[in-house]
Structure formats: C-alpha cells, structure tokens
GUBATI-116639 format. One line per 10 residues: their letters; for each residue x, y, z of N, C-alpha, C. Coordinates in nm, 3 decimals. Each point is the difference from the previous one (the first is absolute). Layout:
N
A) X/Y/Z/X/Y/Z/X/Y/Z  ...
***
This chain:
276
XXXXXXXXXX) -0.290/2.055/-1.340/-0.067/-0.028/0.128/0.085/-0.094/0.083  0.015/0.021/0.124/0.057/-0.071/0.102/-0.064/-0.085/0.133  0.094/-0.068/0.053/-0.060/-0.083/0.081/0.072/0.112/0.146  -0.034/0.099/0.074/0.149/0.040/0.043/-0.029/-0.021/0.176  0.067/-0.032/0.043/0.023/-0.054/0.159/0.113/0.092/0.067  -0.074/0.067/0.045/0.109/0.057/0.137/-0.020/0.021/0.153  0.040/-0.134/0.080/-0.016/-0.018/0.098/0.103/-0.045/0.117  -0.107/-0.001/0.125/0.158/-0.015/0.074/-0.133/-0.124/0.140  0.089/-0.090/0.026/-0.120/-0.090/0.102/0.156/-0.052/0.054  -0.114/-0.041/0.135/0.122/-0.100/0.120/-0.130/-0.027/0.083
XXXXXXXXXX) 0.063/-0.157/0.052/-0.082/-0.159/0.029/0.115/-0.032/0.062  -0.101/-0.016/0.140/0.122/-0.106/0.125/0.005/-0.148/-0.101  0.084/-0.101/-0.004/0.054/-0.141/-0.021/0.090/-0.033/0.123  0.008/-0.124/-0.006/0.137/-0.058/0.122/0.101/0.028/-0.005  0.065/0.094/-0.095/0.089/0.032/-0.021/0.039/0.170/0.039  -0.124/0.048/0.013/-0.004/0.145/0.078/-0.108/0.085/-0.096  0.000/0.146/-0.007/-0.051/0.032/-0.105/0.076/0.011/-0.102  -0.073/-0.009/-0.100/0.013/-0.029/-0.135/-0.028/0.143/-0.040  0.047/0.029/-0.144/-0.047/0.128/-0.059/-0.019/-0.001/-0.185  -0.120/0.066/-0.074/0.031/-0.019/-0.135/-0.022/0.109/-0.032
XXXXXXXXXX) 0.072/0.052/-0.091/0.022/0.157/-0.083/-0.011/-0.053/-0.172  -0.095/0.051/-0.047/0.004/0.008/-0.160/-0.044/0.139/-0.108  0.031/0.015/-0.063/0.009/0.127/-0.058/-0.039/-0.054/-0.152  -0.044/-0.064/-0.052/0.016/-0.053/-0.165/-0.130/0.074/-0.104  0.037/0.013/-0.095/-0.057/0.019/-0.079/-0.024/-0.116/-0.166  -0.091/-0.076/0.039/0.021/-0.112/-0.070/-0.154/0.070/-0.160  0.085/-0.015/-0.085/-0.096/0.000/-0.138/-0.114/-0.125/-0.023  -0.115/0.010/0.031/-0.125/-0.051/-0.005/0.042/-0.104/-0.149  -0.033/-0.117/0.032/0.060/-0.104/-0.101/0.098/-0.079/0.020  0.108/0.029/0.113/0.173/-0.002/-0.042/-0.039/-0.177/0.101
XXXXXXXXXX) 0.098/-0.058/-0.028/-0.012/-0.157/0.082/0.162/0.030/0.081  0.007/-0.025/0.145/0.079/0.039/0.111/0.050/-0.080/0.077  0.106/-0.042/0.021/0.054/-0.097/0.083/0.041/0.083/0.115  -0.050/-0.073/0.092/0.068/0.028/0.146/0.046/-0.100/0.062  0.091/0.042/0.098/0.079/-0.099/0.070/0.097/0.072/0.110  0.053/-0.096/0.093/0.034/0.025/0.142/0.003/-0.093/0.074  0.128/0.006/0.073/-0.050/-0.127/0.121/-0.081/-0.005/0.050  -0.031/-0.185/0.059/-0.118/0.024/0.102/-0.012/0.074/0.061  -0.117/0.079/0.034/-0.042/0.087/0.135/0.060/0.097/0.016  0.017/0.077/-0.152/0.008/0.130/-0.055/-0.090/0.084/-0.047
XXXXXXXXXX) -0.189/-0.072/0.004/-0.096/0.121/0.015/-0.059/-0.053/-0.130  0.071/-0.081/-0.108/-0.098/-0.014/-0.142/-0.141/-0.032/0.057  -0.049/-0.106/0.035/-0.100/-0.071/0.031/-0.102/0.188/0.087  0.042/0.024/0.058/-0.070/0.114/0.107/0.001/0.135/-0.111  0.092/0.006/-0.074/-0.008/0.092/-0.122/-0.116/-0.030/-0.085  -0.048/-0.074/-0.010/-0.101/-0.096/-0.148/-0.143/0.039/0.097  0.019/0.011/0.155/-0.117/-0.002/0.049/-0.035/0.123/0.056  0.121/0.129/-0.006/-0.038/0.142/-0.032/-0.032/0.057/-0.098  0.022/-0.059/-0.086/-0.047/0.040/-0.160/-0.121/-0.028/-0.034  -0.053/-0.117/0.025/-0.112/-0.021/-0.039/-0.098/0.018/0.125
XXXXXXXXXX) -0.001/0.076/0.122/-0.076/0.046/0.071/0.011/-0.133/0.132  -0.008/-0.078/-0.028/-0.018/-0.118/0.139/0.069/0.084/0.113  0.130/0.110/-0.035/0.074/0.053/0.144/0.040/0.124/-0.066  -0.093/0.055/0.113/-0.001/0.205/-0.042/0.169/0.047/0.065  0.088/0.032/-0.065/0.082/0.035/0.000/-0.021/0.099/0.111  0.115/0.053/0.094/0.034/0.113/0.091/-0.021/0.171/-0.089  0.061/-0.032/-0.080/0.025/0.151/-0.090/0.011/-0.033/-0.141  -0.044/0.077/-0.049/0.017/-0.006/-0.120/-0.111/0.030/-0.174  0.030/-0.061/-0.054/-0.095/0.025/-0.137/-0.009/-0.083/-0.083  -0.057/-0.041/-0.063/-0.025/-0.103/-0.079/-0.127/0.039/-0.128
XXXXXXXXXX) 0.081/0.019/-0.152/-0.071/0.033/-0.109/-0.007/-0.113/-0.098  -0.096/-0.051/-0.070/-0.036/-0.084/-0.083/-0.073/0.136/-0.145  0.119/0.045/-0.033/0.003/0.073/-0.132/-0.024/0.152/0.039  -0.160/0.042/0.026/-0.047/0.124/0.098/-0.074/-0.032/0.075  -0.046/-0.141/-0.016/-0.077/0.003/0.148/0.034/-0.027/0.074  -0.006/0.057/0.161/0.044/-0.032/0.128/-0.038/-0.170/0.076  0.103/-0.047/0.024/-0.023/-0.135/0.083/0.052/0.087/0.145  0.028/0.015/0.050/0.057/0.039/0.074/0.074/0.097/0.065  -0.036/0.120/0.092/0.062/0.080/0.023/-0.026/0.046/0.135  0.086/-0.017/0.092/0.016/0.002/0.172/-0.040/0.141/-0.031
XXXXXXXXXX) 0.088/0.103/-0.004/-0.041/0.173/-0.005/-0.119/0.033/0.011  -0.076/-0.046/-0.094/-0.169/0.000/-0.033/-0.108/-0.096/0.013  0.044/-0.074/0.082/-0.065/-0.082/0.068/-0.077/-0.078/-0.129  0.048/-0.062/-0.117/-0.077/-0.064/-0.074/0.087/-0.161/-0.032  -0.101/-0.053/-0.018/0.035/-0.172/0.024/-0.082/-0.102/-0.070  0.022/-0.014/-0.107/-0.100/-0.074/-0.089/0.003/-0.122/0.003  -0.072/-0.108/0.048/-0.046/-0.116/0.085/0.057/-0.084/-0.144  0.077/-0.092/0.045/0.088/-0.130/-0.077/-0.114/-0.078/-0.122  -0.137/0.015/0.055/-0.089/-0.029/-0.132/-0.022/0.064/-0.072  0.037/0.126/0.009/0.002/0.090/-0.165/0.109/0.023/-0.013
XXXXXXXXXX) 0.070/-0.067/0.032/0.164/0.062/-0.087/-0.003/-0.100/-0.147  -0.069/-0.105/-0.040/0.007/-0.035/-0.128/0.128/-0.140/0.018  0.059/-0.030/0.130/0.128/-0.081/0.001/-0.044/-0.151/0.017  0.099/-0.083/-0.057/0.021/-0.146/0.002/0.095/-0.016/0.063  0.019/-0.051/0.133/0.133/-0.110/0.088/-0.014/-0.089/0.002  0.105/-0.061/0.020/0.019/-0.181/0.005/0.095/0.060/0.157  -0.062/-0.095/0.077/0.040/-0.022/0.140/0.132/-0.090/0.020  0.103/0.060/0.083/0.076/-0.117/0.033/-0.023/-0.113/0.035  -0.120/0.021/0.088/-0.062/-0.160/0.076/-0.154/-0.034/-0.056  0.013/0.111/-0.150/-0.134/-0.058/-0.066/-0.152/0.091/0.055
XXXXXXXXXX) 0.004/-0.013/0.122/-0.138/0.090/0.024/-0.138/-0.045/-0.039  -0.006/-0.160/-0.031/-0.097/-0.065/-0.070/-0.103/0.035/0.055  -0.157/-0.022/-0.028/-0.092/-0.003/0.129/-0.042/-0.145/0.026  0.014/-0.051/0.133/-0.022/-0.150/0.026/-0.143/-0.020/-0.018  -0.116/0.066/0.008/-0.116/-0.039/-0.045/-0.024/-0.036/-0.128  0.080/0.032/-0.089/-0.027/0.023/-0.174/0.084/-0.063/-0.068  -0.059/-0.114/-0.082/0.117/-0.072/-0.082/0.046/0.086/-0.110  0.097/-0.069/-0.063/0.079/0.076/-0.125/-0.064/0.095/-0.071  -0.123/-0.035/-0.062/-0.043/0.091/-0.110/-0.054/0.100/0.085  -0.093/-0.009/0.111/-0.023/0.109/0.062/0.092/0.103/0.066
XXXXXXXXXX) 0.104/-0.056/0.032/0.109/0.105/-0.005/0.054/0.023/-0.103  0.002/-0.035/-0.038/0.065/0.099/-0.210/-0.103/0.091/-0.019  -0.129/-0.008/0.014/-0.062/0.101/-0.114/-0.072/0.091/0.146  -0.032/-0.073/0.116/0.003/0.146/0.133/0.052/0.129/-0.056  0.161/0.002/-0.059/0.073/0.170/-0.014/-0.109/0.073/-0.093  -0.067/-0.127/-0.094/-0.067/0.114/-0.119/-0.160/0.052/0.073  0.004/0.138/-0.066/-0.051/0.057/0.047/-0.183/0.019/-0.111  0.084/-0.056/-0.106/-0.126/-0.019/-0.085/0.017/-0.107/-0.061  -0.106/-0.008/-0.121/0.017/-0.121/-0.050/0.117/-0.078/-0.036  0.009/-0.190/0.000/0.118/-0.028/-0.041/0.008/-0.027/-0.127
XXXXXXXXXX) 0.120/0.060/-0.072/0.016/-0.080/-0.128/0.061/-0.079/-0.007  -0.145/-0.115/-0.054/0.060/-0.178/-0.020/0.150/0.007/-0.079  -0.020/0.027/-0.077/0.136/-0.015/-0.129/0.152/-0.008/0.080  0.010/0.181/0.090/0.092/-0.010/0.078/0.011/-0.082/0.116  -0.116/-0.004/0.060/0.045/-0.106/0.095/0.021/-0.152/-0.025  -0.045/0.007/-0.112/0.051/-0.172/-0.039/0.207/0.035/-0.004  -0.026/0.103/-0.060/0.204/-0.003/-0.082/0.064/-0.010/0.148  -0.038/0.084/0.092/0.031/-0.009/0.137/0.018/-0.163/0.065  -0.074/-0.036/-0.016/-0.062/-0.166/0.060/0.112/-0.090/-0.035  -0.008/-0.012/-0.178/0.065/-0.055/-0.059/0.183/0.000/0.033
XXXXXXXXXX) 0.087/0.162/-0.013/0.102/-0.006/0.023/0.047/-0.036/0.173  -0.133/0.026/0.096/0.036/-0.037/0.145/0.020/-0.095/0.015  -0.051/-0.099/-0.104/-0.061/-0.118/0.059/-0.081/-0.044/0.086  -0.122/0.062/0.012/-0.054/0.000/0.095/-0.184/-0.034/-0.032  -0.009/-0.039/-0.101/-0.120/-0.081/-0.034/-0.062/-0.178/0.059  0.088/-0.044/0.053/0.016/-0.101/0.075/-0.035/0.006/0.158  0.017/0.169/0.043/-0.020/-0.020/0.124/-0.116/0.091/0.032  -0.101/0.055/-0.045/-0.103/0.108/-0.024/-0.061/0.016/0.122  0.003/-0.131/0.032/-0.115/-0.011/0.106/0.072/-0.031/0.158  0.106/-0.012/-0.001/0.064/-0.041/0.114/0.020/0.141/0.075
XXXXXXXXXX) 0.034/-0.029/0.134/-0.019/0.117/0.066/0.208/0.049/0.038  0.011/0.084/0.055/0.139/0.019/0.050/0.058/-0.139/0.081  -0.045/-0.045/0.080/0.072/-0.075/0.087/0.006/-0.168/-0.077  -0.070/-0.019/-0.095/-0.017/-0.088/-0.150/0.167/0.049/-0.093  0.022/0.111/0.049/0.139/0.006/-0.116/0.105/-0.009/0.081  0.138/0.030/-0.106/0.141/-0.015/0.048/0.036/0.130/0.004  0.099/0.042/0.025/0.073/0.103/-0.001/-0.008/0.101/-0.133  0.057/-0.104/-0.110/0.020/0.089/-0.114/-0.152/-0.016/-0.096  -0.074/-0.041/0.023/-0.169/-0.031/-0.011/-0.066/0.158/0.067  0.039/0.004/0.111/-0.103/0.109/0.025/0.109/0.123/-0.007
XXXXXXXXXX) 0.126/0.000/-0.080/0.096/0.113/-0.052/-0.091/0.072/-0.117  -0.028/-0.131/-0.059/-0.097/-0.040/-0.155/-0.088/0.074/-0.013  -0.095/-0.030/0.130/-0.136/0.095/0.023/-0.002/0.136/0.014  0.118/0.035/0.095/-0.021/0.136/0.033/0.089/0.075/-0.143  0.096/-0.018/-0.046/0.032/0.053/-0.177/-0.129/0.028/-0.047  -0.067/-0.125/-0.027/-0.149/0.027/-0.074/-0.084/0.134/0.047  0.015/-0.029/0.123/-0.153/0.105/0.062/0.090/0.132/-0.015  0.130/0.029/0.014/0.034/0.156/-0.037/-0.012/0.006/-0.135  0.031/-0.100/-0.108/-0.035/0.031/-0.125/-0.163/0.024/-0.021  -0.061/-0.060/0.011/-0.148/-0.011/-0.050/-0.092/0.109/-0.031
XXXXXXXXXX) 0.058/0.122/0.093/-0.089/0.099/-0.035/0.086/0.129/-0.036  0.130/-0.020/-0.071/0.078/0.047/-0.084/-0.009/0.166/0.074  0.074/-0.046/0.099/-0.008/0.127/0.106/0.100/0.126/-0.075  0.041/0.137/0.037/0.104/0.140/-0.063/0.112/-0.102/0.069  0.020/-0.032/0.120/0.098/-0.018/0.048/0.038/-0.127/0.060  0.070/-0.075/-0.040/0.029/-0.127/0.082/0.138/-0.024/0.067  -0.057/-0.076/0.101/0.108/0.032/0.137/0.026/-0.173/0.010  0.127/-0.044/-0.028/0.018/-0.130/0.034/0.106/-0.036/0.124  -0.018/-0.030/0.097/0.081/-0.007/0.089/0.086/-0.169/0.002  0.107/-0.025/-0.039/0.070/-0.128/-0.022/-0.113/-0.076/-0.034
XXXXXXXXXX) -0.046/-0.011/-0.136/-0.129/-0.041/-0.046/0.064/-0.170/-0.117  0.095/-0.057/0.026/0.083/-0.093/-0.054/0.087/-0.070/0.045  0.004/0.031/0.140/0.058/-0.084/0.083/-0.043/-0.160/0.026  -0.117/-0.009/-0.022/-0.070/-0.157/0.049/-0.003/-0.069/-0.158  0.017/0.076/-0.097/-0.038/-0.058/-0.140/0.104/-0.086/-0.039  -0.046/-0.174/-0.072/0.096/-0.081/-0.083/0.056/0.099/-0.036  0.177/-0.019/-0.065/0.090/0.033/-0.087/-0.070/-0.009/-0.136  -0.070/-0.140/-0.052/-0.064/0.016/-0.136/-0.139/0.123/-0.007  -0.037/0.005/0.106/-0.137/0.121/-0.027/0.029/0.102/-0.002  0.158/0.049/0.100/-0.006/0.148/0.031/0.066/0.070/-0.173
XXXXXXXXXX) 0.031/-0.013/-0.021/0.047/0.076/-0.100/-0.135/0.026/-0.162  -0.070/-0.106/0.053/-0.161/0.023/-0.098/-0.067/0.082/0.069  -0.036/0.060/0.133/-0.060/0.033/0.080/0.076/0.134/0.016  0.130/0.061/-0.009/0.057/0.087/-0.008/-0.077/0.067/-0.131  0.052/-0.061/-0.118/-0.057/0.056/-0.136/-0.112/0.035/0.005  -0.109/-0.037/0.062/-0.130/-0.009/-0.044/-0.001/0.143/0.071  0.044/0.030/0.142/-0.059/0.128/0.097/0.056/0.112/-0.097  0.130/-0.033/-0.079/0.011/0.096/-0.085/-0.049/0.066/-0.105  -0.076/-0.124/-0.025/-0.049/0.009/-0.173/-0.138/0.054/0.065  -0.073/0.035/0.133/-0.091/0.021/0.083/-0.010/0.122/0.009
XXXXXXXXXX) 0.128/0.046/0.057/0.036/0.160/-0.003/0.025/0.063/-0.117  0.075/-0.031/-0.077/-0.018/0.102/-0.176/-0.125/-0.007/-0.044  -0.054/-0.119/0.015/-0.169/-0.008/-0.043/-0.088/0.107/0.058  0.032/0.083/0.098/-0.115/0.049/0.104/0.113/0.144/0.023  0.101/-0.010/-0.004/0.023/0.181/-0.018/0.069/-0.025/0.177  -0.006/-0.123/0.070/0.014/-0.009/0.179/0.117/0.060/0.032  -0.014/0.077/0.118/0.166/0.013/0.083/0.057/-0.109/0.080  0.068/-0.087/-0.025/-0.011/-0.122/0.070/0.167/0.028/0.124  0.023/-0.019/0.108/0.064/-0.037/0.104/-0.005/-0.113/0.022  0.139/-0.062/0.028/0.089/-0.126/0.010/0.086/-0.027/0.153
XXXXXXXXXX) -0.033/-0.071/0.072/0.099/0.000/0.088/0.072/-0.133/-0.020  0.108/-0.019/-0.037/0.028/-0.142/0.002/0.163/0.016/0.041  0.030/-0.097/0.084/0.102/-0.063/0.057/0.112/-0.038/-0.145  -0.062/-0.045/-0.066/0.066/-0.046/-0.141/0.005/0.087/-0.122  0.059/0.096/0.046/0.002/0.119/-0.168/-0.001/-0.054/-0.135  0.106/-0.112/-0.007/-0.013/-0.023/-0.091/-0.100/-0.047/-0.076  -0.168/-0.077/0.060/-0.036/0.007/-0.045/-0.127/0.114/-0.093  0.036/0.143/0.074/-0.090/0.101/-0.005/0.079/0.059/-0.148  0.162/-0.060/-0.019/0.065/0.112/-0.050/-0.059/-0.001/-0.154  -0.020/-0.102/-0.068/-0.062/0.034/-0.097/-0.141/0.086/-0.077
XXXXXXXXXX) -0.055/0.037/0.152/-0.082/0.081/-0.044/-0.040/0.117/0.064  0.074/0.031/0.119/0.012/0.092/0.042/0.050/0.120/-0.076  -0.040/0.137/0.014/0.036/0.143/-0.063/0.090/0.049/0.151  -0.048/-0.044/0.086/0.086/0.103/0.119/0.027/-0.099/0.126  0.128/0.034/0.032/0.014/-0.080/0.086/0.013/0.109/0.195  -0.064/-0.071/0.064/-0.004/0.089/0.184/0.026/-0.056/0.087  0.127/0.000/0.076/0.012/-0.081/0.090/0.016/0.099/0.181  -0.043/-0.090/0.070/0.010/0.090/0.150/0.079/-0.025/0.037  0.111/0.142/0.008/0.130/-0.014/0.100/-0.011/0.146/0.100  0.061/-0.044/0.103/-0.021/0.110/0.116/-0.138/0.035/0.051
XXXXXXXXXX) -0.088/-0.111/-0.003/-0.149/0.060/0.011/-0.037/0.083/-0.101  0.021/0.015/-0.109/-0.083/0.106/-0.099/0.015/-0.083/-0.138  -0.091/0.015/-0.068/-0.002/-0.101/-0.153/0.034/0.117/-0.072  0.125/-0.071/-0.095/0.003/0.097/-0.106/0.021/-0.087/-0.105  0.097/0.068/-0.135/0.037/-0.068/-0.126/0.138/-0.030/-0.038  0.013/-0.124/-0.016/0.153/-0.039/-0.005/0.005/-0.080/-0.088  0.108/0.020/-0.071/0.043/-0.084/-0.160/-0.013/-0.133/-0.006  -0.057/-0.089/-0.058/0.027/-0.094/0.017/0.128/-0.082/-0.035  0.058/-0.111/0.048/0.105/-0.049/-0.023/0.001/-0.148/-0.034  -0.006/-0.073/-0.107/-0.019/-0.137/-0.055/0.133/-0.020/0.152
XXXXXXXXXX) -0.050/-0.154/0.070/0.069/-0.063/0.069/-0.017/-0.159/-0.018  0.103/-0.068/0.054/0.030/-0.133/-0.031/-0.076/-0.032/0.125  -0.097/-0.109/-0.037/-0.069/-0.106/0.094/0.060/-0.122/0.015  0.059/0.012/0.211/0.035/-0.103/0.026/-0.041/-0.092/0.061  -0.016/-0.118/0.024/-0.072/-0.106/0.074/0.089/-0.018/0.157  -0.037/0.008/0.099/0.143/-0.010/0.105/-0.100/-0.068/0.119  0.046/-0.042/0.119/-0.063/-0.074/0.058/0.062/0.048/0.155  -0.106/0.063/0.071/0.035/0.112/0.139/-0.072/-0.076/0.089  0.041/0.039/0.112/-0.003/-0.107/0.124/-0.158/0.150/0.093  -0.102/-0.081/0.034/-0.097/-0.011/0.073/-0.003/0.086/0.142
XXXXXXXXXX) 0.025/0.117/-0.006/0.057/0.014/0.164/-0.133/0.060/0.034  -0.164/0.084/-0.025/-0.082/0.025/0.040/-0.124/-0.034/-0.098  -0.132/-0.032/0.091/-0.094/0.025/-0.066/-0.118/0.044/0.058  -0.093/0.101/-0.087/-0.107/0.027/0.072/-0.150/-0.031/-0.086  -0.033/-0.091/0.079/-0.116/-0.041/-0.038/-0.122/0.076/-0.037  -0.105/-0.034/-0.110/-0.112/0.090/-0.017/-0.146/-0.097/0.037  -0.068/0.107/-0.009/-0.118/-0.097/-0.034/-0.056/0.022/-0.184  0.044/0.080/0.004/-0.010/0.008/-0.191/0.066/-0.129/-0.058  -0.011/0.019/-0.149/0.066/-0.084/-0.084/0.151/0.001/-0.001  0.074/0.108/0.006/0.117/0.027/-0.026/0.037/0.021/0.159
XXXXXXXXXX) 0.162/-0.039/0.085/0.019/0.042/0.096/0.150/0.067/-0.025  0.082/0.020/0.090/0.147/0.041/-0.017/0.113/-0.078/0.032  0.117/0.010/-0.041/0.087/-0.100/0.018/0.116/0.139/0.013  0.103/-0.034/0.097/0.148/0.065/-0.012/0.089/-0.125/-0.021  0.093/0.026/-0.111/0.092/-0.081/-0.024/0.145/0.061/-0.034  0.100/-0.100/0.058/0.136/0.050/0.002/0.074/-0.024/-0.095  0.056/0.071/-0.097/0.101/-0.062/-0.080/0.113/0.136/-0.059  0.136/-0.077/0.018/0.102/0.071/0.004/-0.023/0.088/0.056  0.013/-0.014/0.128/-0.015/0.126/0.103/-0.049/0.114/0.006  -0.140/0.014/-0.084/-0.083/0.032/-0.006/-0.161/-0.081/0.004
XXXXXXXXXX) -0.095/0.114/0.069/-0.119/-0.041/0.012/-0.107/0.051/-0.120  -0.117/-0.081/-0.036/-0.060/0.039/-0.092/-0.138/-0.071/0.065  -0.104/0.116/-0.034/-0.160/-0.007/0.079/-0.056/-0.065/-0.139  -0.071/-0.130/-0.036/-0.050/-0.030/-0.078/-0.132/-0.057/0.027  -0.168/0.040/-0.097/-0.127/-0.063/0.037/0.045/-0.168/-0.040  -0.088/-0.088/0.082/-0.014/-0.130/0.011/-0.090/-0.082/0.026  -0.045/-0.084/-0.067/-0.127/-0.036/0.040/-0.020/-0.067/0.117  -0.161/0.023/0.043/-0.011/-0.026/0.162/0.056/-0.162/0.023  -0.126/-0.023/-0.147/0.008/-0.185/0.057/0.087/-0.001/-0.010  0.112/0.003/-0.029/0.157/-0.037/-0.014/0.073/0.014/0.090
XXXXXXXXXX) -0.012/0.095/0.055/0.118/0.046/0.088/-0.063/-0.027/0.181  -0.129/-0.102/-0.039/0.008/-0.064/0.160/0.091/-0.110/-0.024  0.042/-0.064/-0.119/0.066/-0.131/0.051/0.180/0.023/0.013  0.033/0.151/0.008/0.121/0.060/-0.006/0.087/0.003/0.137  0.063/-0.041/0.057/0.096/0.073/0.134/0.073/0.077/-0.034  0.066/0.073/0.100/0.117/0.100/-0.012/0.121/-0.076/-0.048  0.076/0.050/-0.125/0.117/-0.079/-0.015/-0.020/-0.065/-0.094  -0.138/-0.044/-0.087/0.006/-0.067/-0.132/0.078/0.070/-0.079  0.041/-0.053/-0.087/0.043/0.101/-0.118/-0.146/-0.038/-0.116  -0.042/0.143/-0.083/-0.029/0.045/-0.127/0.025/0.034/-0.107
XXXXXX) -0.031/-0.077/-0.106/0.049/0.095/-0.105/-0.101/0.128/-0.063  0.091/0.109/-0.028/-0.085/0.136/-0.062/0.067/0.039/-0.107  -0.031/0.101/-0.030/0.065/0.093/-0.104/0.025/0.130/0.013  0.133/0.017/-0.025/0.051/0.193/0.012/0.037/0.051/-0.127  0.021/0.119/0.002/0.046/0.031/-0.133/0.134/0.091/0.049  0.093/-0.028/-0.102/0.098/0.055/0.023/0.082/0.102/-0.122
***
C-alpha cells in the first residue's frame, strides 16, 4: 500500500509565480525527509497533502482511498484524512492553554498513560495550564509535537518541527517521534533545514529542485560554522521571520526568529551553518 501523490499547483509569492510538481509514490509506514531552499514549496506542499490547499490538478491516494482527485471532482476535507502537523509558526489556539490544545486533535477518548509519556519527554507538565502567549518559542514547538502526536494520526507531517528546541532536548524529542512512528505503523514527513538531523532515521530522502520534488541520494556533509554579513530582512508576524545573508559571495535565505531579528541592522554579521 502506498501513500501516492501526483500533482501539479502554482501560487503567486513576491517573487512571481511559483510552481510545484510531485509524482511520488511513498510506502505507507516509510519516515521521509524533505528539503529545499527557502521558498521552494515544502511548507505549501505539507498543506496540499493534507487538504488545507486543493491543489490545481491532480490526485492524491492514501493506499485506495481517494483524498483527492481534480478529474472527479472528489476532495476529502483535512479532518478525515487521519493527519498530525506541527506548524512552522505552531498554529496554537490563543483561547486554549497547553493541555487543551494537545488533546483538541483527539478525536476520542484520551489515553492517560500516553499522554503522560508525551508530557513527560516534552517537558511540558509544568506549563498545563498556561496559555500560548505564557510560552517561549521552543515551549509552544513542545506543544504543537504533542498535539500531532496525541492522537497517533496514519500520517504525520512535521514542518521544521526542531528548529526552536534546546540542543539538550532535541535529540530526546527526535527519538521519541520515532519510537512514535514504529509504534503506530505512521507515514511520517520531515522537512528540515538540517538533514543531518533526520538522517538517522529517515528510509527516503526528497528534495525540491526545479519546482518538482523528487528523490536524491543522500550525501553525509561536513558542518560548518561561518559568519555572513546581514544584507536583507523580512519581517513576520509569526514566530519565525526571514533573514538573507552574504557569505563568500554567495547569498543564503535562512528562518530567524522574529524577536531577534528586530534588534538586527543591515550589515551585522551572523553566525550559521552550511554544509559542505
């Protein structure tokens, strides 16, 4: 049984239109890294798949049943597709503290047991009752992990879901979504900026080049620390905003956090990481 996607979509951006082409046939179970430069379509890909954005053309099968198919006018509404996302900017709901957004996804009863193991590895028993604008960055990263786990969805969709996390948590918090997915049979999707940390448990690796996602070998690369000079930024109102930075005469589009990058001018230098 397959996960199989064959589609084709285009979305004006500031940059003109945009276009995404995918053709995959992914085996129900398999854990998937994707990746691409900024504002290459991952993020808008995660949100044709799971229904939030009805694709232009195309088809979309979850084994034999139809999610999706332009031809035949069928379109199966994002609450029965069975999926868990973690939002780039979280997607919290500001009325509802922590626990009520964790167990909202479930659709039936909760089980205490699991949601304690959940609690426990988030760390997030300390803050139960606090609402979104009560947390930090990598606090309400915390929350939204939880609420796609909780109701141990076929398919989980993480969009740079480790970006805000301590160095000491992320790699406990990696393990656990894994040990999450073999537990439950999940097809899990990865978008992360940082392969390396997907590479240990990834089965397939997809990256978007030319507007169309396909499959490309992976290649162990050396992580360097280098420090690029500030020449644009564009502000969000989300958690995460954008930064362009210069180094060796080249440019590189990297997410950045909001609060951060008001106290930035043009011309600071940063340090990041490339792989080479």
């Amino acid at each position: 049984m397959n996960f199989s996607i064959d589609l084709f979509h285009s979305f004006s951006t500031f940059q003109g239109i945009q276009k995404i082409e995918a053709n995959l046939q992914i085996p129900l179970g398999e854990f998937v890294s994707i990746s691409g430069i900024s504002g290459s379509g991952k993020t808008t890909f995660f949100k044709l798949i799971s229904g939030l954005i009805q694709p232009q053309n195309g088809t979309i099968f979850w084994g034999e049943k139809v999610w999706h198919d332009t031809k035949n006018k069928q379109c199966i509404p994002p609450q029965e597709r069975n999926i868990g996302m973690v939002f780039q900017d979280y997607a919290l709901f500001p009325n509802m503290n922590t626990l009520d957004n964790i167990i909202f996804a479930c659709k039936e009863k909760v089980e205490k047991k699991y949601l304690q193991s959940i609690l426990d590895t988030m760390g997030l028993d300390n803050y139960l009752t606090r609402y979104p604008h009560q947390l930090s960055g990598g606090q309400k990263q915390r929350v939204a992990i939880a609420r796609a786990l909780i109701s141990k969805p076929a398919l989980l969709l993480l969009d740079e879901p480790f970006s805000a996390l301590d160095e000491s948590l992320k790699k406990t918090v990696q393990s656990f979504i894994y040990e999450i997915h073999q537990q439950n049979s999940m097809t899990t999707l990865v978008v992360s900026h940082q392969i390396s940390e997907i590479k240990p448990y990834a089965q397939r690796f997809l990256q978007f080049e030319n507007e169309k996602l396909m499959d490309y070998p992976y290649i162990e690369k050396k992580n360097l620390s280098v420090q690029g000079i500030l020449i644009s930024k564009e502000m969000s109102a989300s958690e995460m905003s954008q930064v362009s930075l210069l180094y060796d005469g080249k440019t590189y589009q990297l997410p950045f956090p909001s609060s951060e990058l008001e106290k930035l001018n043009i011309g600071d230098k940063i340090h990041f990481g490339i792989f080479l």
